[in-house]
C-alpha positions in Angstrom: -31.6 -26.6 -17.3 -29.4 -26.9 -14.2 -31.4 -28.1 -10.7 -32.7 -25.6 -8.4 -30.9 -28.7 -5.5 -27.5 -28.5 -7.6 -27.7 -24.3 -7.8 -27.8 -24.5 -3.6 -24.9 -27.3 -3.9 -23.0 -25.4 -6.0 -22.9 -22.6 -3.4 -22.4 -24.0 -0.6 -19.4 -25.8 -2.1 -18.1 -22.4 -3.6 -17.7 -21.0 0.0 -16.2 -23.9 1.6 -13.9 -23.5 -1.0 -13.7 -19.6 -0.5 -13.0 -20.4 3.2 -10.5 -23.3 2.6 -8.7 -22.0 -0.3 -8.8 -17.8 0.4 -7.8 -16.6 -2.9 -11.4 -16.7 -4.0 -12.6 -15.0 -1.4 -9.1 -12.0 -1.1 -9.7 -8.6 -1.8 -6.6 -6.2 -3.8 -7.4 -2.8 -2.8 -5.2 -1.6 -6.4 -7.1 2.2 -6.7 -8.2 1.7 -10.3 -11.9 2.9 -9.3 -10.1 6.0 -9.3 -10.5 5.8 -13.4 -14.3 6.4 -12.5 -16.7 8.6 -11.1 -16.9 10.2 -8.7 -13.1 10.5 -8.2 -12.2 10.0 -12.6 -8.2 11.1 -12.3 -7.1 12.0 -15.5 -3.9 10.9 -17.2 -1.1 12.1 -15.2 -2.9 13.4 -12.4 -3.3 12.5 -8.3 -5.3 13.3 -5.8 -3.7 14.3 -2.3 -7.1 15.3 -0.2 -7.3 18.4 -1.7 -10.6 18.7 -1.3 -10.4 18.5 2.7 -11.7 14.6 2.6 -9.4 13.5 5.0 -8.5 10.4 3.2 -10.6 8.6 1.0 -11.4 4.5 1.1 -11.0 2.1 -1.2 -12.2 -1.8 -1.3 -13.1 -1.3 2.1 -10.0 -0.1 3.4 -9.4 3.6 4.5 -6.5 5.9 3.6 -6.0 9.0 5.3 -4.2 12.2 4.2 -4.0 15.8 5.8 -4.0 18.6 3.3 -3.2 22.2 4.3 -3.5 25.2 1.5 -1.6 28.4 2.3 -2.8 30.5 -1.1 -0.8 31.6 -3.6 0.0 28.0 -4.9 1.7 27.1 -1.6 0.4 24.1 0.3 1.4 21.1 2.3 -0.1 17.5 2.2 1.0 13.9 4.3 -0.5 10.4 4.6 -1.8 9.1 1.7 -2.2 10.3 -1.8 -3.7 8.1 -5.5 -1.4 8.8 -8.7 -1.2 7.7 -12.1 2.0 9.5 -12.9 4.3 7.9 -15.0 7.8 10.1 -14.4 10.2 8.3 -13.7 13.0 11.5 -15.1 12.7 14.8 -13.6 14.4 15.0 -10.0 12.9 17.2 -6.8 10.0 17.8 -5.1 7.5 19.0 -8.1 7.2 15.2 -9.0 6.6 13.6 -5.7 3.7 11.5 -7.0 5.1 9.5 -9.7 6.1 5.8 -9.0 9.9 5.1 -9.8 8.5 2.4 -11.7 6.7 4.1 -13.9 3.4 2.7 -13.3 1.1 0.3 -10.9 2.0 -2.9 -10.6 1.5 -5.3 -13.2 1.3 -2.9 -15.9 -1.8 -0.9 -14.3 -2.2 2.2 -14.1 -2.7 3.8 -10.7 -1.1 3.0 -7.3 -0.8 4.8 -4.3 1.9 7.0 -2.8 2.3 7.5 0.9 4.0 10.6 2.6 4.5 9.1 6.1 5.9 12.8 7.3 5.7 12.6 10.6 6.7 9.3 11.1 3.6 6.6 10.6 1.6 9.7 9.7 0.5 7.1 6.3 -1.6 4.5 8.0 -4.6 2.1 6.2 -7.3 0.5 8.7 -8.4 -2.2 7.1 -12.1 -3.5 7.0 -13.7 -5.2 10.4 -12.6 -9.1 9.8 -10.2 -8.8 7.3 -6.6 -10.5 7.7 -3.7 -8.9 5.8 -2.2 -10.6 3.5 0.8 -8.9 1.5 1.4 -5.4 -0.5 3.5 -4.3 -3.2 5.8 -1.6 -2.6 8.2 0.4 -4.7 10.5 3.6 -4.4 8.7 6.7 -5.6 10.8 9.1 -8.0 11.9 11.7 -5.8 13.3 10.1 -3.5 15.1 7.6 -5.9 17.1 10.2 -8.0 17.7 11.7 -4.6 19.3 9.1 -3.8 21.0 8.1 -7.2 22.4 11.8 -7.4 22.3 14.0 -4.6 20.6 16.9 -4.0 20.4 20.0 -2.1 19.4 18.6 0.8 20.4 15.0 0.6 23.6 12.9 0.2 23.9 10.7 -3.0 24.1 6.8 -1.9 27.2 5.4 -1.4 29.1 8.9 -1.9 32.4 9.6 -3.7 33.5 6.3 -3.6 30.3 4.6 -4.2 31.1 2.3 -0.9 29.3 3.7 1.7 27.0 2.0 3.3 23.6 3.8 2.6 20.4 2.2 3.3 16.3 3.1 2.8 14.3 1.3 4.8 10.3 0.9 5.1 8.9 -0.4 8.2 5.6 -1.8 8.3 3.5 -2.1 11.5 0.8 -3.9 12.5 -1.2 -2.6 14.8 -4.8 -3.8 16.8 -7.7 -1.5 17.4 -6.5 -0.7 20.6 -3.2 0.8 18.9 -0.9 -2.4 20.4 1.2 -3.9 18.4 1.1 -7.4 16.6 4.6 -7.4 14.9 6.9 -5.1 12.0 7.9 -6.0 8.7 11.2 -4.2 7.2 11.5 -3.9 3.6 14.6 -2.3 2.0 13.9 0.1 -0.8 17.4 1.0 -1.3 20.9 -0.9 0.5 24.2 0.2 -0.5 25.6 -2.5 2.6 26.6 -5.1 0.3 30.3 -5.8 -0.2 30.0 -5.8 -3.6 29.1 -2.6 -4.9 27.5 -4.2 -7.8 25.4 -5.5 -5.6 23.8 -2.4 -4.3 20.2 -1.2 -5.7 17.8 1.6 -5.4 14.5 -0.3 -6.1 12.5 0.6 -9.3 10.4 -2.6 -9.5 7.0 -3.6 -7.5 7.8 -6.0 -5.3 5.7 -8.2 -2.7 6.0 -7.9 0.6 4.6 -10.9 2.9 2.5 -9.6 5.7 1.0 -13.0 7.3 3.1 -12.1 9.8 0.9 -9.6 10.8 -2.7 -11.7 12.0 -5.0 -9.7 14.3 -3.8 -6.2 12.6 -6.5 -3.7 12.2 -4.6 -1.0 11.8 -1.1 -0.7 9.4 1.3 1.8 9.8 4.2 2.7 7.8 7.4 4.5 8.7 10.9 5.4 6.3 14.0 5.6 7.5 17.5 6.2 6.1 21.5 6.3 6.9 21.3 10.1 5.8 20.4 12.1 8.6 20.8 15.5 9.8 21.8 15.9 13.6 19.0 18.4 14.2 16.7 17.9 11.8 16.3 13.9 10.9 16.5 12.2 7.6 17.5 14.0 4.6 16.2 11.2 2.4 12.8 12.3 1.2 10.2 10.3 2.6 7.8 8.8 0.2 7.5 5.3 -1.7 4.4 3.8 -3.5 2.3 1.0 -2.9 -0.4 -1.0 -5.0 -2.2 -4.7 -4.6 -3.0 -4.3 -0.8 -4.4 -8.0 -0.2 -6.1 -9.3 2.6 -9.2 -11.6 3.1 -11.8 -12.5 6.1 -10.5 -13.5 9.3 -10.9 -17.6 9.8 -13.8 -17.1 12.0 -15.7 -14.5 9.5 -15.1 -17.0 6.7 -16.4 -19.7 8.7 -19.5 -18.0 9.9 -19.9 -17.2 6.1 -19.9 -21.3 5.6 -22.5 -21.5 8.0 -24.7 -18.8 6.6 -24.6 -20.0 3.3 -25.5 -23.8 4.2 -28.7 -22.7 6.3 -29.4 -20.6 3.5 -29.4 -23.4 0.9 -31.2 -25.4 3.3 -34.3 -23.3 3.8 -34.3 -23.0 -0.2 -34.1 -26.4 -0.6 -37.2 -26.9 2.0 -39.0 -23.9 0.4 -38.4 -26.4 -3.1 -39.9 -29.4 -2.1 
């Protein structure tokens, strides 16, 4: 039987390493409590604060959303919504919650999709202490066929020719709890710039986006942008993408005060022992 003395070592050792090493110690906020109760989405389904939440948390982190119902099916929703969908086919605004690649990341099944309309109206506060780490993003499927083929409202990248120079950017910001700001991160999800059109994408993968850039955030908030825009009334481009695997883990401070917890801990146990 182990040793009551090399139980305490033990844990004392795994929190230095926790606060040395981090990735013992990092939370992924990647929504699949949303396969349970109470909040059990079933296959192909979302959840967009219909239910006048205002947002809903998850690993500590809080997303919110803004949901408005005008009866008779009609109804209006931004910020932040949790999707399994998996369409990655059927253009326009009825599937604005499936991912573009047609899944969570890494094969999982739900992710979220953010509808930053107004601008930075999708936002995530993250828990007190916690340093951001990185996040996966991807395009959602509306506004990647938009942008592979044109629609009503919207141009089709690189027109005609295939050569213009169409770009759809996300901008990440990091913001402290007094709303000022601690840097930006720009991620392309779709660049037609490249002087080889082969070159040019419209992103269907996850991908990881580094945010160590970002220390002392409390607050992220996400904007889109795009080279299509009206004069009068701003992008055309419609303005969601997806995210999964938000990361982050205690600040180096909370970590260490965690060390020093834990070792007075083990030392009062080990008193209480002898």
């Amino acid at each position: 039987m182990r040793s009551t003395r090399s139980t305490h070592r033990g844990f004392v050792l795994a929190i230095a390493a926790a606060c040395t090493g981090m990735p013992a110690m990092a939370v992924v906020v990647d929504f699949e409590e949303f396969a349970d109760p109470p909040h059990t989405l079933g296959p192909q389904s979302y959840y967009n604060g219909s239910d006048g939440a205002g947002g809903f948390d998850s690993r500590g982190a809080h997303f919110p959303n803004q949901f408005s119902d005008y009866g008779g099916g009609f109804y209006a929703w931004t910020g932040w919504a949790v999707s399994n969908a998996t369409n990655t086919t059927t253009p326009g605004f009825d599937n604005q919650y499936s991912a573009y690649a047609g899944g969570g990341a890494g094969g999982s099944a739900f992710y979220g999709v953010a509808y930053p309309s107004p601008a930075e109206a999708a936002t995530i506060t993250l828990p007190p202490g916690a340093r951001v780490q990185s996040l996966r993003v991807t395009n959602a499927t509306y506004p990647a066929l938009s942008m592979r083929d044109g629609d009503l409202f919207a141009k089709k990248f690189g027109g005609p020719t295939g050569t213009d120079p169409d770009w759809f950017k996300l901008t990440i910001s990091g913001l402290t709890e007094g709303g000022a700001s601690v840097g930006q991160v720009e991620f392309y999800l779709a660049d037609y710039r490249f002087a080889d059109p082969a070159d040019d994408y419209i992103l269907d993968t996850w991908e990881l986006v580094d945010l160590t850039g970002l220390a002392g955030a409390r607050r992220l908030a996400f904007a889109l942008d795009s080279s299509d825009h009206h004069p009068q009334y701003g992008m055309n481009t419609p303005a969601y993408f997806a995210m999964d695997d938000l990361t982050f883990a205690p600040e180096p401070g909370s970590a260490a005060l965690l060390l020093t917890g834990g070792v007075l801990v083990s030392r009062r146990a080990r008193r209480a022992d002898q």
